[in-house]
C-alpha positions as MATLAB code, in Angstrom:
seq = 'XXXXXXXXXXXXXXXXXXXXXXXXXXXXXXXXXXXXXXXXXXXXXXXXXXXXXXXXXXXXXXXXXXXXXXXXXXXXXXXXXXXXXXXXXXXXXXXXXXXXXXXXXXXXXXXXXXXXXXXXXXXXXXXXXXXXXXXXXXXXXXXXXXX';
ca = [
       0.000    0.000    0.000;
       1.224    3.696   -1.026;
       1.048    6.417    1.482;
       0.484    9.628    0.146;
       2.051   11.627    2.788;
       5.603   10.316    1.652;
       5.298   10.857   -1.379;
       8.358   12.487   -2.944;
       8.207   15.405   -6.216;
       5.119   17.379   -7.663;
       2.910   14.429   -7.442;
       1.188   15.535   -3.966;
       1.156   18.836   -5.326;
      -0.744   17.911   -7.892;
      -3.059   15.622   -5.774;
      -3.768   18.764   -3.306;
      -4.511   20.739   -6.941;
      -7.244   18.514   -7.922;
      -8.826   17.976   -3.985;
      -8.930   21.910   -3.721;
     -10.619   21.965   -7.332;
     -13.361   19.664   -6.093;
     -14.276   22.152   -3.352;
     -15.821   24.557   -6.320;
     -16.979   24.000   -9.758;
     -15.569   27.812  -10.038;
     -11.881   27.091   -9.303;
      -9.483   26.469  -12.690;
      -6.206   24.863  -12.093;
      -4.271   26.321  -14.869;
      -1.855   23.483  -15.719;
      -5.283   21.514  -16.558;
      -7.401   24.507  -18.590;
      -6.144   25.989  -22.056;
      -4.807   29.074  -21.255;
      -6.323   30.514  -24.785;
     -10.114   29.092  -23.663;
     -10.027   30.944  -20.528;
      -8.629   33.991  -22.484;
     -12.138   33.571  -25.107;
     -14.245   33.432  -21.997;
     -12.953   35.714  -19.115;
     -10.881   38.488  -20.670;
     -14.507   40.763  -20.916;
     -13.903   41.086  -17.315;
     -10.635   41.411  -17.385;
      -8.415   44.839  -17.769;
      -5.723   44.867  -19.964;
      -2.996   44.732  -17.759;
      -4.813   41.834  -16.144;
      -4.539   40.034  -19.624;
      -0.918   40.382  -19.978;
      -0.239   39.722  -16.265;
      -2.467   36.265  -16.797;
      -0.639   35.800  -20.271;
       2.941   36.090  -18.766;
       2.094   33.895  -15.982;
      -0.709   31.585  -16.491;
       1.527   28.397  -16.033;
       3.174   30.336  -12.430;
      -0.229   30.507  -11.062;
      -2.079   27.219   -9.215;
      -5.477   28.545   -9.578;
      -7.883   30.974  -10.708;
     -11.372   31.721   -9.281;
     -13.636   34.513  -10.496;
     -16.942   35.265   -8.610;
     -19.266   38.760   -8.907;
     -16.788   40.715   -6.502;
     -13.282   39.068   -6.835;
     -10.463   37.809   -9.255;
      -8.849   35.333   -7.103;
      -5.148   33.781   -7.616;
      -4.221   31.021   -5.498;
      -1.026   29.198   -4.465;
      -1.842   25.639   -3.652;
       0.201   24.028   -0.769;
       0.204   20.572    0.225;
       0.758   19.685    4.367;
       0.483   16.707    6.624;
      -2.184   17.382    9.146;
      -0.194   15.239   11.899;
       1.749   18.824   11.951;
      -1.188   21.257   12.128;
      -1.579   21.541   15.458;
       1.843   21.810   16.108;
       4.343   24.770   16.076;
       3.317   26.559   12.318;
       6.508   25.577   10.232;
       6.663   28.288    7.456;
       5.222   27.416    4.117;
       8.138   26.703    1.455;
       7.804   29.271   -1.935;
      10.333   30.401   -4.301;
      11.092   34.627   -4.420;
       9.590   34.628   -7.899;
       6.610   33.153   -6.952;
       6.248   35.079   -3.521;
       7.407   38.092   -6.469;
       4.203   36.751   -8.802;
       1.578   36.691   -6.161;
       2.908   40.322   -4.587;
       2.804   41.254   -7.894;
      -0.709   40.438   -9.004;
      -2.415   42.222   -6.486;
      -1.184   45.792   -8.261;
      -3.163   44.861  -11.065;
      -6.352   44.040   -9.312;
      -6.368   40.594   -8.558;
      -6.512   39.054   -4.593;
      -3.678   36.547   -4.279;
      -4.892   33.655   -1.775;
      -2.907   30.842   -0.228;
      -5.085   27.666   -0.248;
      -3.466   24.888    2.245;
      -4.525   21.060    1.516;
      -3.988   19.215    4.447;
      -3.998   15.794    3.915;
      -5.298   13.273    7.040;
      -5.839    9.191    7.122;
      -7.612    7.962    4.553;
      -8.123   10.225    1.743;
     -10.065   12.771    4.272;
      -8.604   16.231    3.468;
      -9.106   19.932    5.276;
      -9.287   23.149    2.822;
      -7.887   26.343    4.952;
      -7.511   29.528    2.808;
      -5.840   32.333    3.995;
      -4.495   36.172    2.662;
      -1.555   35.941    0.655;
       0.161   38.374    2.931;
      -0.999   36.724    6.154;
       0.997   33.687    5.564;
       4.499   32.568    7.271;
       7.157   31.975    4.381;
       9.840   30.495    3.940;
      11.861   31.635    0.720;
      13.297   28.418   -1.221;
      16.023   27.434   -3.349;
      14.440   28.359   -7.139;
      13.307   25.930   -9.025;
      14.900   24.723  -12.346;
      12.080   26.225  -14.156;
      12.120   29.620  -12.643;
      13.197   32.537  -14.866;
      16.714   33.871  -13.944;
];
């Protein structure tokens, strides 16, 4: 049997993706939606330097969720619940994606941090907070990260 908590690489990133999409029919993980579909739909609601920003950036950004008010961005983290009532570790993020998110917000959008936290048995707890409310830790970039 495989247990998901030790699970090295992107692949319980991914996982925590897809259990946060499930909590809406409104969220759109961006690595799974064609960037160009979501441009024919949403950019009548979008300015245009919210058009480049999303153009620039689409595969950066975990999710997207647009309601009446807001134009959310999330970053999607992954984390054991066995550690959620203990001391808060920080939450690992590279500077150009703590850069991204700061970024975003000066062209209207609301950058959110959505944490997955992943109990026994496939049971899972959603807890969203402000971007800038959130304890990080800057990381080593990743290999994919512009210079």
């Amino acid at each position: 049997m495989y247990d998901l908590n030790k699970l090295k690489g992107s692949y319980k990133g991914n996982i925590a993706e897809c259990m946060f999409k499930l909590t809406s029919d409104k969220i759109i993980i961006n690595k799974f939606f064609n960037k160009n579909k979501f441009m024919e739909i949403f950019s009548k609601y979008l300015t245009n330097d919210q058009i480049e920003f999303i153009n620039n950036n689409w595969y950066s950004i975990d999710a997207v969720e647009f309601n009446q008010k807001e134009k959310v961005l999330y970053e999607i983290k992954s984390k054991k619940a066995i550690y959620a009532n203990k001391t808060q570790w920080p939450l690992k993020i590279t500077k150009n994606t703590f850069d991204l998110y700061s970024r975003s917000k000066k062209v209207g959008f609301i950058p959110k941090v959505a944490i997955v936290w992943f109990h026994q048995d496939w049971k899972y707890d959603i807890e969203i907070k402000q971007f800038e409310s959130v304890h990080w830790s800057i990381d080593k970039p990743k290999k994919w990260d512009k210079k």
